[in-house]
N, C-alpha and C positions, 0 to 999 in steps of 0.2 A: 299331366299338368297339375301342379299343386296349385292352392290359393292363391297363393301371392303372385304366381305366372301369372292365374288367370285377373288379376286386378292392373296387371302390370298389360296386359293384354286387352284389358275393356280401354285402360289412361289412351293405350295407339289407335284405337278404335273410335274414342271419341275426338283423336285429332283427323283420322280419314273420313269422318262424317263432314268434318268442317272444309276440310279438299272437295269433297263431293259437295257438299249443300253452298256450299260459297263459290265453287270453280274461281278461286283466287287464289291461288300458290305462287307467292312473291319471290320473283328470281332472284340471286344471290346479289349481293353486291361485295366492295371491299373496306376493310377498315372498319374504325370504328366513328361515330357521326359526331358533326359539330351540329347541337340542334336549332342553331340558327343557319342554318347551310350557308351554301356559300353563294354568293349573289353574281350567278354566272351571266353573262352578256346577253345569253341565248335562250336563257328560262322567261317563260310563258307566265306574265302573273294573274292572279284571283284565283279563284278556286276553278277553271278550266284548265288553266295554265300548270296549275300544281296535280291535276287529273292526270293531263298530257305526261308531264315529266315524269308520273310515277311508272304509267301506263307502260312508258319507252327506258326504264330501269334509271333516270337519272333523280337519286334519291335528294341529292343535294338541291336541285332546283324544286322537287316538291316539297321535301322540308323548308327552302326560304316562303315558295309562294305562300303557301298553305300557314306561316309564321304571322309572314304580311297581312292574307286576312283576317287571323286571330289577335293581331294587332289593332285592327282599326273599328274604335268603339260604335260606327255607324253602320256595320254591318248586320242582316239581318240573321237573326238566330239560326235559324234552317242553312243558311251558308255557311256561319262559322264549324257547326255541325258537322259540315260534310267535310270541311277544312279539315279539321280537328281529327277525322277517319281518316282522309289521306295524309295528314301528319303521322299518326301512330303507326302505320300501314309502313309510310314512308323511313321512320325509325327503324323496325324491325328487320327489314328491308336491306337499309346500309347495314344491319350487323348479323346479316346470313341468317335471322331468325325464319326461317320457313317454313309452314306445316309439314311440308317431307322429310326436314333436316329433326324436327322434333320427331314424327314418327319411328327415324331411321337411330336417333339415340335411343327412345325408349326399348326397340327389336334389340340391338346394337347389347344393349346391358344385359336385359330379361334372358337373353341367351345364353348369358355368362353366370346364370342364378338369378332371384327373384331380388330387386333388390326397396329399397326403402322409397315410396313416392319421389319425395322431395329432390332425392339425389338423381331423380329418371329425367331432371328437366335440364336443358341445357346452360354452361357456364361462360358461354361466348359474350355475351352481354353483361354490360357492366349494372349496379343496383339502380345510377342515374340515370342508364338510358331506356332500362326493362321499366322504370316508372313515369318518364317519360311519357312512353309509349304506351301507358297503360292506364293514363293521365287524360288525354287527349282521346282514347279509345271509349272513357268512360263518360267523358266529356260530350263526345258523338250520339253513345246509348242515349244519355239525358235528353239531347236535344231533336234525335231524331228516331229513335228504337221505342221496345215499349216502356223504358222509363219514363219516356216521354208523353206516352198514352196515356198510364196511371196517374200523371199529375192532374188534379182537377186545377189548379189555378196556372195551368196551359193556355195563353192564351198568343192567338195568332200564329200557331204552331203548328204541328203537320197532324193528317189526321189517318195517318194507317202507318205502319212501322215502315221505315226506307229501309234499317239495316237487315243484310241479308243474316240467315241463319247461320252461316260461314264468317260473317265479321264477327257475331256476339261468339262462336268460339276462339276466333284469333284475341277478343279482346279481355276472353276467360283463359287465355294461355299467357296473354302479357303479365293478369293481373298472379298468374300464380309463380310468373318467372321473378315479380318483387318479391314475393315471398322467398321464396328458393333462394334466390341471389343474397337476400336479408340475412338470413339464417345461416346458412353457409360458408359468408362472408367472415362470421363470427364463431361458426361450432362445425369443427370439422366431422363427421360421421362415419364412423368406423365398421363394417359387415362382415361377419363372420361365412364362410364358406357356402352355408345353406342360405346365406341371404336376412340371418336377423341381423339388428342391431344390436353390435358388441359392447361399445365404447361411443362415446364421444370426448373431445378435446376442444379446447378455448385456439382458436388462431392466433391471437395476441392484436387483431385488426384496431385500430385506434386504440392502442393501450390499454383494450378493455381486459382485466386479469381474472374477472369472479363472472361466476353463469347469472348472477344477481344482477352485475352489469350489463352482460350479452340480454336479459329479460326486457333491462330496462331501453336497450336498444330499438329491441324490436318491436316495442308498444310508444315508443317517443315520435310523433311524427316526423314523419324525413324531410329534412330540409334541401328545398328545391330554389334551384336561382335561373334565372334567365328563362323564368315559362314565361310564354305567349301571355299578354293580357289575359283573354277571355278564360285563363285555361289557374291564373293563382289562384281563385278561391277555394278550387279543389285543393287544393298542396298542402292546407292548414290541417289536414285532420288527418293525414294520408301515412299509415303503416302498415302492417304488414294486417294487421289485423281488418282493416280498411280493404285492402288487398283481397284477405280472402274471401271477404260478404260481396265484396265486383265480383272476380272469378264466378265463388259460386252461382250469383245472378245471371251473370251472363250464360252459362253453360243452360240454365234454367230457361232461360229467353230463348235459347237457341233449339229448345225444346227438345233437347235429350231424353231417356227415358229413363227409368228409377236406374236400373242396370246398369246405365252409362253413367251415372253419378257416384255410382255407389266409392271408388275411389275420392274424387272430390270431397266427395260428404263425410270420410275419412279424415282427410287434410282438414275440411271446417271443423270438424270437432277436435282434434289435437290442439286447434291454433288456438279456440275455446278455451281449452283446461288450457294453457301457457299463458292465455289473459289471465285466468282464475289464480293461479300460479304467481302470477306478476303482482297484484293484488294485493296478495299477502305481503310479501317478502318487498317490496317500493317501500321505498323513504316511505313513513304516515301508513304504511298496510295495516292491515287487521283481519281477523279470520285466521283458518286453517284451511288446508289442500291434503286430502288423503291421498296417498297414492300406494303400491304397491313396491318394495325397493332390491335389491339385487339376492338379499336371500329369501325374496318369496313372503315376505313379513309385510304387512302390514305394517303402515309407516305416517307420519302426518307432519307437513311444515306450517311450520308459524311464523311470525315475523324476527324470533330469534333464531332460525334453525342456523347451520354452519352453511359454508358456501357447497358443501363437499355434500347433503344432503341434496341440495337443490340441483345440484348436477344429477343425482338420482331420478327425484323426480322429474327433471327435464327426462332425460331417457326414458322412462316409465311412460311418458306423453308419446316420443316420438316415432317409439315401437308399435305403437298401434298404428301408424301412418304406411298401410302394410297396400 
């Protein structure tokens, strides 16, 4: 087993920890989710009623309940919390995101050659609904996990973590599905037989035509419509970069061990140099980004480089994400 197996091999390892420490493997559902569900005759509402629904696979009725009580400003914090967990739970849910179905891609490819992180995660979910759910997931950590502890101006709040060690890795797998979903969306990634990366390409996804565009995509916060009350003031800041300080938090909450990070910690620092990256080369940048470029040369962008540089150093970044 060469390196990059065995990283490709800790990524499934730290999602069968979250099977084991959380014993919550959300059954499949179908389609893809309207995230105000649908306000069926038969659903149970408050945050019981959206337990029940999730508990018996009907994703639709947990997604409304759990909507309703993130809707209503007089609820208490510690409820919307819980909402907020079986909202995300309930997203991921309707769109077959499973810990099994994740482990079973990650075997699934790693078998076929080692291949790049980012491409090991799955594409069934769309960039809306993986943030969504990743939204509402981080939303729960704040108000009920230990971001909640470390707050000192906590007040009337819970006093031991509620989320299990198995939710903070589902909600370090939501947050790295925006990432993945983000990027992908916009830079197809191309692997040569042994598993490097060879190439990448521009998708053409909203007309974006230069990697200076794709850069600027992915550091512009994503614009979100139709969140729950409780849940828009997170949405103002929220990309990818946003994305990967949850993930990796989470994974850390969940009390992984250096070994089980060491991919993660991978991905946080790629996404780093792509900020550092973005910097420069943004309308107003300034600075330089050294990087390393396709003949092995030492190489550096500035805020005049050509677009066809900056595809370079994109690549250069995302070959370490091994």
């Amino acid at each position: 087993m060469n390196d990059k197996q065995r990283k490709a091999l800790a990524l499934s390892k730290v999602i069968v920890l979250g099977m084991i420490m959380g014993g919550m493997v959300l059954s499949g559902g179908c389609g893809k989710t309207s995230l105000l569900g649908n306000n069926n005759s038969g659903d149970e509402p408050g945050v019981s009623g959206a337990q029940n629904s999730l508990n018996n696979g009907n994703y639709d009725g947990a997604i409304s309940a759990s909507t309703a009580v993130l809707n209503t400003a007089s609820v208490a914090s510690s409820e919307k919390g819980t909402a907020s967990l079986i909202l995300g739970q309930a997203i991921l849910g309707k769109n077959k995101v499973t810990a099994i179905d994740l482990m079973n891609s990650i075997g699934d490819k790693s078998s076929n050659g080692p291949q790049n992180v980012i491409s090991l995660l799955p594409s069934s979910i769309s960039i809306g609904e993986a943030m969504y759910a990743a939204i509402a997931l981080n939303y729960a950590a704040s108000s009920l996990g230990t971001a909640a502890l470390r707050s000192a101006s906590q007040t009337g709040g819970i006093s031991a973590k509620v989320l299990s060690n198995g939710d903070d890795v589902i909600r370090g797998v939501a947050n790295l599905m925006v990432l993945a979903r983000t990027i992908m969306s916009y830079i197809t990634i191309s692997e040569s037989n042994n598993g490097n990366l060879s190439n990448i390409s521009l998708t053409g996804q909203n007309s974006i035509s230069t990697y200076k565009g794709a850069l600027t995509v992915f550091f512009t916060p994503i614009q979100a419509t139709n969140l729950p009350l409780a849940l828009q003031a997170s949405a103002s800041t929220f990309n990818i970069a946003t994305s990967m300080t949850k993930a990796y938090d989470a994974f850390v909450d969940a009390k992984l061990v250096s070994g089980q990070l060491t991919s993660i910690t991978n991905v946080k620092t790629a996404i780093n140099q792509l900020q550092a990256l973005y910097n420069v080369v943004k309308v107003g940048g300034s600075g330089t980004f050294s990087y390393t470029n396709s003949s092995d040369a030492s190489a550096t962008i500035t805020t005049s480089s050509d677009d066809s540089d900056v595809k370079e150093a994109i690549m250069f970044v995302l070959k370490t994400v091994k």
